[in-house]
Backbone as a chain_set.jsonl record, in Angstrom:
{"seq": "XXXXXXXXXXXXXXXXXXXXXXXXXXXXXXXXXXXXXXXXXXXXXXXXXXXXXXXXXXXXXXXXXXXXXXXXXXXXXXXXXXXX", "coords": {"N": [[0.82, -1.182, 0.0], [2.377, 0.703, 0.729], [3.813, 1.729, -1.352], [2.271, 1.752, -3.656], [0.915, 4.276, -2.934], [3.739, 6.18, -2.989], [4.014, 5.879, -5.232], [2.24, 7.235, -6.607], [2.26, 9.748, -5.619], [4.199, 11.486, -7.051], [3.173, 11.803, -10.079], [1.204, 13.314, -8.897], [2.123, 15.879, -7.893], [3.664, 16.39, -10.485], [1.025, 17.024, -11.873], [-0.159, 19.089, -10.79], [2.012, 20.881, -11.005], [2.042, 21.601, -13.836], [-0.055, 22.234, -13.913], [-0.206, 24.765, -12.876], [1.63, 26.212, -14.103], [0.199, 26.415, -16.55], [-1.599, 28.341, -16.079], [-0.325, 30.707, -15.647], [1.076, 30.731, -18.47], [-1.457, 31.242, -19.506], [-1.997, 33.907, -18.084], [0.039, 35.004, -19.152], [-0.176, 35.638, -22.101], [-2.207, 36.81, -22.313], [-1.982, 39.703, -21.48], [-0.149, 39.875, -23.713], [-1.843, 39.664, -25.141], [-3.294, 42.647, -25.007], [-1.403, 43.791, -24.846], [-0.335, 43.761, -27.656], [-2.432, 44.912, -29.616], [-2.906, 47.154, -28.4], [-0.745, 48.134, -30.028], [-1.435, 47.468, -32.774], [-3.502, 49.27, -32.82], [-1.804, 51.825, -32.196], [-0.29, 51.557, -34.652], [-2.467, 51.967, -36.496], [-3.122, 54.447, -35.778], [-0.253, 56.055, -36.841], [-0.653, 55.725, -39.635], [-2.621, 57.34, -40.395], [-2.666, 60.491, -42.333], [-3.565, 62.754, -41.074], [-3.193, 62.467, -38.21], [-0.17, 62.619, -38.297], [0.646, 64.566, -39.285], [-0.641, 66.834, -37.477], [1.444, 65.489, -35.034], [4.13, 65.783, -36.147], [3.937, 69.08, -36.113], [3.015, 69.477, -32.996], [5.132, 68.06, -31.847], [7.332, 68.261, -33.275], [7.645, 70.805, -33.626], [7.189, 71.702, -36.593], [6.104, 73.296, -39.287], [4.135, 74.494, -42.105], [5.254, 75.385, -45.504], [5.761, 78.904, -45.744], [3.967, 79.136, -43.369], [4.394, 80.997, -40.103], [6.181, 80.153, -37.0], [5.594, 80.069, -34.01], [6.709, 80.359, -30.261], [6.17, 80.129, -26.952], [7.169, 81.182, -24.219], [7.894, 81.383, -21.087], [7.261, 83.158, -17.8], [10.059, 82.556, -16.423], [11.831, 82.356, -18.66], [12.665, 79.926, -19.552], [11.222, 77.351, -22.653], [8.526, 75.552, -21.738], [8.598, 72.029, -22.214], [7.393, 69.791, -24.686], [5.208, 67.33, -24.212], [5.964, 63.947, -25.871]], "CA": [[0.0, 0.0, 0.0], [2.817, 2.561, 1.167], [4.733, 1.897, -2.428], [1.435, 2.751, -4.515], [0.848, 6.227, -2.236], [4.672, 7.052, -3.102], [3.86, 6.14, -7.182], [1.078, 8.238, -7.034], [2.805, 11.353, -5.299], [4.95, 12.352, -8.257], [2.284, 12.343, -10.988], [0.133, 14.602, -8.63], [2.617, 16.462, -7.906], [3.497, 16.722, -11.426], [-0.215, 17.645, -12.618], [-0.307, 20.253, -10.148], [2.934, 22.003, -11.665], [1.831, 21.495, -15.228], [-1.46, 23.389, -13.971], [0.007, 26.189, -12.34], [2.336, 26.43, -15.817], [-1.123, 26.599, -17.619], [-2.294, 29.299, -15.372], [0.713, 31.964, -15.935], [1.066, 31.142, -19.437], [-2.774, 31.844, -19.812], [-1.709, 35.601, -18.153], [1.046, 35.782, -20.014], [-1.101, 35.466, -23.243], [-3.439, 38.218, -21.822], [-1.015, 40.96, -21.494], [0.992, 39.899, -24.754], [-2.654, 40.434, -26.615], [-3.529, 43.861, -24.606], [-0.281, 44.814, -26.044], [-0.828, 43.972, -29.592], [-3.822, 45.714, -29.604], [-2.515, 48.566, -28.146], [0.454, 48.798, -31.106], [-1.982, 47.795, -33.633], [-4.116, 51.035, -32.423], [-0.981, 53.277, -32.379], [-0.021, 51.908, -36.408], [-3.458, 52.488, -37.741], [-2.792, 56.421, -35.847], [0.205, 56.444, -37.542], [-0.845, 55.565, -40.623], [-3.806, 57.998, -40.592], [-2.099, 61.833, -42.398], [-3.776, 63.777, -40.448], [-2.117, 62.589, -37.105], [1.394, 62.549, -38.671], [0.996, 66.211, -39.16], [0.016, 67.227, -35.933], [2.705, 65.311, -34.512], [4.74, 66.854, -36.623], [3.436, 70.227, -35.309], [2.879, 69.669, -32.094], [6.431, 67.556, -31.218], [8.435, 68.554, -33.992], [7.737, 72.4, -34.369], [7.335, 71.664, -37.813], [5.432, 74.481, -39.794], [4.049, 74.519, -43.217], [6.203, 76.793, -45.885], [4.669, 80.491, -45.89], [3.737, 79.446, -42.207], [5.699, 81.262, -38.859], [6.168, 79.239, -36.172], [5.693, 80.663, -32.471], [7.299, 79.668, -28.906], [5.58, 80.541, -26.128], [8.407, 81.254, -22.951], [7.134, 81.386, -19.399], [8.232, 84.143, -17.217], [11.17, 81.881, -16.144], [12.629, 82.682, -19.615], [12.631, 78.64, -20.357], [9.698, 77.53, -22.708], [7.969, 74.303, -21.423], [9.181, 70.98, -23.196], [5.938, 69.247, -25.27], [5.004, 65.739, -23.97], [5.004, 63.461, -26.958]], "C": [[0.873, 1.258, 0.0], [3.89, 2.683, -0.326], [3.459, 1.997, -3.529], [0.541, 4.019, -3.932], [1.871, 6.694, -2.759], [4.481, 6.936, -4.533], [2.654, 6.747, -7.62], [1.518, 9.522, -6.905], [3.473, 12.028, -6.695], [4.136, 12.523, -9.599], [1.368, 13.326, -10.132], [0.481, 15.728, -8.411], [3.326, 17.465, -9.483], [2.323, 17.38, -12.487], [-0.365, 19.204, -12.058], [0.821, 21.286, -10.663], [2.958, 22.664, -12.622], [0.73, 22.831, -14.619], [-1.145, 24.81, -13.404], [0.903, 26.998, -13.316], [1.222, 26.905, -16.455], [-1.462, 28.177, -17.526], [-0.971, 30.77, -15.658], [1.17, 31.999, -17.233], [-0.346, 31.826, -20.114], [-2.528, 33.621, -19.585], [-1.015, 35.993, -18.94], [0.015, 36.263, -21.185], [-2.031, 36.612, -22.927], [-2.477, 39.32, -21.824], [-0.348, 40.789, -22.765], [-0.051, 40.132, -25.938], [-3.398, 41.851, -26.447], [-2.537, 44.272, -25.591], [-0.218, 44.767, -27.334], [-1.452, 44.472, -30.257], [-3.553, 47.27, -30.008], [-1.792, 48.873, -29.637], [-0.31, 48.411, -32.393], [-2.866, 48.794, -33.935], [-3.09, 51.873, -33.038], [-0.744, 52.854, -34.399], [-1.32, 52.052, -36.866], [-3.469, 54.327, -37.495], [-2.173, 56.477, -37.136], [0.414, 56.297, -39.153], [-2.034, 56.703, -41.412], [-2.115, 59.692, -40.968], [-2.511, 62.653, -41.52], [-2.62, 63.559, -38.635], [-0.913, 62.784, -37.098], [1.157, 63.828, -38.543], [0.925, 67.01, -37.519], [0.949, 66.557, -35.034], [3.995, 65.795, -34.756], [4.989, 68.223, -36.003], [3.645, 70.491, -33.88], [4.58, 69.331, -30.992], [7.352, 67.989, -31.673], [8.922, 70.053, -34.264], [7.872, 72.287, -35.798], [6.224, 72.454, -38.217], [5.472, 73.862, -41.799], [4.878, 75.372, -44.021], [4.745, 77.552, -45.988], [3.911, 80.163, -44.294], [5.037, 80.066, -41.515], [5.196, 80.508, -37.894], [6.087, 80.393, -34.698], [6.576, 80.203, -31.102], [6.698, 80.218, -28.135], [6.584, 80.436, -25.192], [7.2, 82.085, -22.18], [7.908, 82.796, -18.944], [9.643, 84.073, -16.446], [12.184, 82.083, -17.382], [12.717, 80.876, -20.602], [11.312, 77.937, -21.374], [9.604, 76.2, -22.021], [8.087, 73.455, -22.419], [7.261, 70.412, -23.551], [6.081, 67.459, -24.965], [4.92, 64.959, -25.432], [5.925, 62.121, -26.646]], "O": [[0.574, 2.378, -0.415], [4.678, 3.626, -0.4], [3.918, 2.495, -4.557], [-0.382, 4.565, -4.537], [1.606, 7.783, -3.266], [4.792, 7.943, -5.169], [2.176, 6.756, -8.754], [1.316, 10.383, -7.762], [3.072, 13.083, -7.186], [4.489, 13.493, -10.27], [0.769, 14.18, -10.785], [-0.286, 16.681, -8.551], [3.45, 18.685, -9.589], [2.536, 18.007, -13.524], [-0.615, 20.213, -12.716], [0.525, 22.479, -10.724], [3.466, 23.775, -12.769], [0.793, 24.033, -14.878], [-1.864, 25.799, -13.547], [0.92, 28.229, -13.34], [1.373, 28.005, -16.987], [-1.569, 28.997, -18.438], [-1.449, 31.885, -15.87], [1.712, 33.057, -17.551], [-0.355, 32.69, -20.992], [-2.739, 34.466, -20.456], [-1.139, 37.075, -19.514], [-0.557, 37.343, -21.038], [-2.49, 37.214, -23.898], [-2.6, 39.785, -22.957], [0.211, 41.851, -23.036], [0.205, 40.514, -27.08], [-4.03, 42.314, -27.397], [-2.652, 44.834, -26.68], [-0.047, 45.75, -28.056], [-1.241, 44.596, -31.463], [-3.721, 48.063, -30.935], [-2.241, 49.775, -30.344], [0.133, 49.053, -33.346], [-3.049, 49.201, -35.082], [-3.255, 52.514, -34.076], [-0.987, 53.686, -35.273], [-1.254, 52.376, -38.052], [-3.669, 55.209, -38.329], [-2.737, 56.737, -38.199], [1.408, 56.667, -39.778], [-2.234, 56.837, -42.619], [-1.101, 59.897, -40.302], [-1.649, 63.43, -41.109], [-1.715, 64.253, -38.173], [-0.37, 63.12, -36.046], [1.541, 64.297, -37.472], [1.774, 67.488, -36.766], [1.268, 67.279, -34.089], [4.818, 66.149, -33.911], [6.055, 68.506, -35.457], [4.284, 71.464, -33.479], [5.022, 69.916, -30.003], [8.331, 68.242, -30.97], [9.95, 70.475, -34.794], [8.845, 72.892, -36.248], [5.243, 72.345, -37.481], [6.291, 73.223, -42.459], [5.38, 76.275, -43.351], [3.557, 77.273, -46.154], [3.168, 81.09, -43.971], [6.205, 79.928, -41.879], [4.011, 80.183, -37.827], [6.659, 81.483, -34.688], [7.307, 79.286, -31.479], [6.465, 81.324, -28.622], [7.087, 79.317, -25.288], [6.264, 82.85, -22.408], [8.839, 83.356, -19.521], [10.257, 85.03, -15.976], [13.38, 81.974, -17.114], [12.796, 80.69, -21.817], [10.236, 77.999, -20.779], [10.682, 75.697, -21.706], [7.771, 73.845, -23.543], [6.26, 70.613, -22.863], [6.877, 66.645, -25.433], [3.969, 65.226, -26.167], [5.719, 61.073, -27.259]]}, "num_chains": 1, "name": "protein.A"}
C-alpha cells in the first residue's frame, strides 16, 4: 500500500505544476494580446495623415512653408518641453 501512495505522489505532484504552468502562461497570453492591440491602435494612428501632421506640429515644431512658427516662454525665460 505505502509503495502505490509514493507512485502516485509524483504524478500529482506533477499535474499540479503542469497546472500552475497553464495558469501563468494563460496571463502571459493576456497581457501579450492587450499589447498587440494597443500597437496595432498606435499603427493604424500612424498611418492615418492627419495625425502625422500634428505630430509633426505639435512635437516637432514643424510648420508649413509660408507658415511662422511661435514659442511661447514662461516668465522663467525657459519655454515648457511638449510631452510626446
Amino acid at each position: 500500500m505505502m509503495l502505490l501512495a509514493i507512485a502516485l505522489v509524483y504524478p500529482a505532484r506533477l499535474y499540479l505544476q503542469q497546472r500552475s504552468q497553464i495558469g501563468d502562461l494563460e496571463k502571459q497570453t493576456q497581457i501579450l494580446t492587450t499589447a498587440n492591440q494597443n500597437l496595432t491602435e498606435q499603427v493604424q494612428k500612424l498611418n492615418d495623415p492627419t495625425y502625422l501632421e500634428r505630430l509633426a506640429r505639435e512635437c516637432l515644431g514643424m510648420v508649413k512653408p509660408g507658415e511662422t512658427a511661435f514659442v511661447v516662454v514662461s516668465k522663467g525665460g525657459d519655454p515648457q518641453p511638449i510631452s510626446c
